[in-house]
C-alpha positions in Angstrom: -4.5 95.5 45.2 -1.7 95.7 42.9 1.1 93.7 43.5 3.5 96.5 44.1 1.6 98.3 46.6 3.0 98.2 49.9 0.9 96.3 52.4 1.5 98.4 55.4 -1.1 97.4 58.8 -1.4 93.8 57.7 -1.2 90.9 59.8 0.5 87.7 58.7 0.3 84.4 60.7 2.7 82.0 58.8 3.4 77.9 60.9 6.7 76.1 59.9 8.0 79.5 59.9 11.4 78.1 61.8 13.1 77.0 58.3 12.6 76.0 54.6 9.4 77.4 52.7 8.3 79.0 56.1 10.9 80.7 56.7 11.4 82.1 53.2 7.5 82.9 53.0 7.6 85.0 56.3 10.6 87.2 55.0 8.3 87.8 51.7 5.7 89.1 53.7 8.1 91.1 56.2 8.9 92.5 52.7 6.2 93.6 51.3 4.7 95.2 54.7 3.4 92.6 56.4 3.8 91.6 60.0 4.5 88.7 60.3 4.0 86.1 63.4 5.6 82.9 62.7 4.9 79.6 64.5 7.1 76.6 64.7 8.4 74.1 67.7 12.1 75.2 67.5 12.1 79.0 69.9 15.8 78.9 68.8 15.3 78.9 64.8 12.4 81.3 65.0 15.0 84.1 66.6 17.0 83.1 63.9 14.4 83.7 61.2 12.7 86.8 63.3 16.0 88.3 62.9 16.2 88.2 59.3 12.8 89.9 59.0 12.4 93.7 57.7 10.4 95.9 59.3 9.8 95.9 63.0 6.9 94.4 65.5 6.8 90.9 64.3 5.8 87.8 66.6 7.4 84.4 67.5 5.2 82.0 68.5 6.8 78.8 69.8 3.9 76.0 69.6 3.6 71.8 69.0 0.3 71.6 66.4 -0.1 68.7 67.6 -1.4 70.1 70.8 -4.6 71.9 70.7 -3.9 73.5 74.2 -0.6 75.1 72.9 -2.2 76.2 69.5 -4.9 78.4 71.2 -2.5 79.9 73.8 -0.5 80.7 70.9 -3.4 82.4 69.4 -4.4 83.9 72.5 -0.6 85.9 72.4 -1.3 86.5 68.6 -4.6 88.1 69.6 -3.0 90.3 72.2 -0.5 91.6 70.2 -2.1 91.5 66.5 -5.8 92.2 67.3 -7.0 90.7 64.1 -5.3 88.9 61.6 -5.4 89.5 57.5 -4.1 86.1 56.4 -3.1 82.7 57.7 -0.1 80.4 56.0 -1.2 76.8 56.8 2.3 76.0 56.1 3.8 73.5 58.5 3.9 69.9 57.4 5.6 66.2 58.1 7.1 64.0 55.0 6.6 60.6 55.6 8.6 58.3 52.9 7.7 54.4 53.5 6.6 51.5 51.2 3.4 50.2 52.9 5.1 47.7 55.0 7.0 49.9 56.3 4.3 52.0 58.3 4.6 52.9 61.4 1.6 53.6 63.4 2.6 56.3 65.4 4.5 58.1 62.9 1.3 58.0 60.9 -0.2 59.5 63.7 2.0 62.3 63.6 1.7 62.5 60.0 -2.0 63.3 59.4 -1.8 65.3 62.7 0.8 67.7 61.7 -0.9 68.1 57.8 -4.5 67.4 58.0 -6.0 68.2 61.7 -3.4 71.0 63.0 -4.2 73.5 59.4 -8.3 72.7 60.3 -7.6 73.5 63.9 -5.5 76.6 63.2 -8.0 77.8 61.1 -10.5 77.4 63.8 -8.4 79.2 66.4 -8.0 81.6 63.6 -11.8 82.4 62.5 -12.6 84.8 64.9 -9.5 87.2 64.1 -9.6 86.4 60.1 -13.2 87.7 60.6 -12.7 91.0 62.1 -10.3 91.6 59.5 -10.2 93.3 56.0 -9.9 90.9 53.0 -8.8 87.9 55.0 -7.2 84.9 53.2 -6.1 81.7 54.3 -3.7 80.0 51.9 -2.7 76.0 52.9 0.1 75.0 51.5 -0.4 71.5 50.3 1.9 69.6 47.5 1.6 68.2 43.8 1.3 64.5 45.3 -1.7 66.0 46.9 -3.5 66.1 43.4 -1.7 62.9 42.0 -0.8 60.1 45.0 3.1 58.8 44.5 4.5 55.0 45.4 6.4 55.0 48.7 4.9 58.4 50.0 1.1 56.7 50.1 0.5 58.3 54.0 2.3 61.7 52.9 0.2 61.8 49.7 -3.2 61.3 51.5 -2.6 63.7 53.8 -1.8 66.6 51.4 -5.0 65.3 49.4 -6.8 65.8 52.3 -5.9 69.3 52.7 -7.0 70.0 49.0 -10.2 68.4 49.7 -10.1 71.2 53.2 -9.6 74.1 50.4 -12.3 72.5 48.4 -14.8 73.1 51.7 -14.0 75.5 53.1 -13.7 78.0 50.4 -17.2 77.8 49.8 -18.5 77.5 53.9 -16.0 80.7 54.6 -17.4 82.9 51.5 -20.3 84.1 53.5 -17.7 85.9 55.9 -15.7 87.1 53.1 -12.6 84.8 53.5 -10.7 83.8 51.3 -9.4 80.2 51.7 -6.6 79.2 48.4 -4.6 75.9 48.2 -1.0 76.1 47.2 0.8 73.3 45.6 4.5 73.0 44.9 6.4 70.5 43.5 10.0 69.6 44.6 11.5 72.6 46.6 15.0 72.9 47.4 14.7 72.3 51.2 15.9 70.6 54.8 12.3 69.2 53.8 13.8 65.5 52.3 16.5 65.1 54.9 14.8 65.3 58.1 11.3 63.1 57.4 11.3 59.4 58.6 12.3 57.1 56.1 12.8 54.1 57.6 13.4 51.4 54.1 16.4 54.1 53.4 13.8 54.9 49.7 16.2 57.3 47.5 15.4 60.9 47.6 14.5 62.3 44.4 17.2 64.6 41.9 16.7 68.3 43.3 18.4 69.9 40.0 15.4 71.4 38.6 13.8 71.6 42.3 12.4 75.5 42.9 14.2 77.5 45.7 11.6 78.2 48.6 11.8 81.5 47.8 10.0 81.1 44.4 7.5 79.4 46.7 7.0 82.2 48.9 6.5 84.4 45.5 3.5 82.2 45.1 2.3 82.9 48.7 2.1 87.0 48.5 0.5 86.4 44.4 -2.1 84.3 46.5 -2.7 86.8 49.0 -2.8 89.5 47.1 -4.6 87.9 44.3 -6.8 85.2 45.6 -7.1 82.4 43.8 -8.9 78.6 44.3 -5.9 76.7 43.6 -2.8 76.7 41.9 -0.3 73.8 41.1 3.8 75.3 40.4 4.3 72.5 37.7 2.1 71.6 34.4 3.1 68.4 33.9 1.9 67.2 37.8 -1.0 69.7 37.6 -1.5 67.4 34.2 -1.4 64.0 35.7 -3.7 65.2 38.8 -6.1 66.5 35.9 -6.1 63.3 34.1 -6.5 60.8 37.2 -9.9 60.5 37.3 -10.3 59.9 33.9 -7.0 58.4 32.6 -5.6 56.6 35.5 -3.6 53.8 33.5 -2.5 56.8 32.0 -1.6 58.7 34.5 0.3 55.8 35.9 2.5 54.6 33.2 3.5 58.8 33.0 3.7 58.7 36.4 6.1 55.7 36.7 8.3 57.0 33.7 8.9 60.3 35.3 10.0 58.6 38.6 12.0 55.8 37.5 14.2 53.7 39.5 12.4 50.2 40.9 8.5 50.9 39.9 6.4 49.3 37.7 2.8 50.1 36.0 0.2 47.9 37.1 -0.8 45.7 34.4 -4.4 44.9 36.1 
């Protein structure tokens, strides 16, 4: 489908819709002819967001992913009003910056709740609709630390790691019905996203100068859904050091530490 073509009769699900990359990704899609249902806790942001939307029947859908019971009644109003649904943003997720003994048990709770089991259990929720659909993709937006794990954001990074390693799956196990399932990684994005996730040892938040706008990321969402793709990482140099991990990791590490900076050190064993 060429990327101009209007996309007219589609169905877009989209979670953090309320602000940030979510937000930004859902007026894309209103855009280019989706409809658009967007999903977040905060009723009041998404009429906010809804109102900035072009085009006319879109859905809010005010829901906790936390709580299974509220994500399939919010799929149940999505059912009613949609009837099938042509692609799914796994969007919503929780930063979490915190040396290790810092952790807090319950936040870490929340953490891998919000980023690792509410996108599996959406997807679920979302299987039956995806499947009655033409060329249905599912796109989760994961992050760059995802591919390469980053001091002081250990719990944040395993969590988006575990969402690649959910792409990795389910791409294959969901080819049979013909969905597509793509994992989205950007890098620093010029968000709310820093400001509002616990960080309880006050760790400094990184230089958002070269940061891309969450519109550029929501670019990347409609390429992906037009143009399905595996995976694809918004930055070379991370995509680089994920690449050279496995292999390198010394490497990796000394890079790694001399593109952060401030108080880390390479290991020397």
């Amino acid at each position: 489908m060429p990327r101009s073509q209007p996309l007219n009769g589609l169905h877009a699900l989209v979670t953090g819709a309320s602000s940030g990359i979510g937000a930004a990704t859902a007026r894309r899609l209103s855009v280019a002819g989706y409809t658009v249902a967007l999903l977040a806790r905060r009723g009041n942001k998404l009429e906010e967001v809804l109102a900035t939307l072009t085009g006319s029947g879109h859905l809010v859908l005010r829901a906790d992913l936390t709580d299974t019971d509220e994500i399939h009644r919010a799929m149940e109003q999505l059912r009613a009003a949609f009837g099938g649904l042509n692609l799914l943003v796994n969007n919503a997720g929780m930063g979490y910056r915190a040396r290790l003994e810092e952790l807090d048990s319950d936040t870490l709770t929340r953490v891998f709740q919000t980023n690792v089991l509410a996108p599996l259990l959406m997807s679920k929720a979302a299987l039956p609709l995806l499947r009655k659909s033409h060329n249905p993709v599912i796109i989760n937006v994961s992050s760059v630390v995802g591919r390469r794990g980053v001091p002081g954001q250990a719990a944040y990074s395993a969590s988006k790691a575990a969402l690649c390693s959910i792409g990795e799956a389910l791409r294959i196990e969901l080819a049979s019905d013909g969905i597509a399932v793509c994992t989205l990684c950007p890098a620093l994005t010029t968000t709310g996203f820093f400001d509002a996730q616990p960080n309880p040892g006050g760790l400094a938040a990184p230089e958002l100068k070269r940061a891309d706008p969450a519109e550029a990321v929501a670019e990347e969402v409609l390429a992906l859904a037009i143009k399905p793709r595996p995976e694809k990482t918004l930055r070379w140099k991370w995509k680089l050091l994920g690449a050279l991990t496995p292999f390198a990791p010394r490497i990796s590490d000394r890079l790694l530490v001399r593109r952060l900076g401030g108080e880390w050190l390479a290991p020397r064993r």
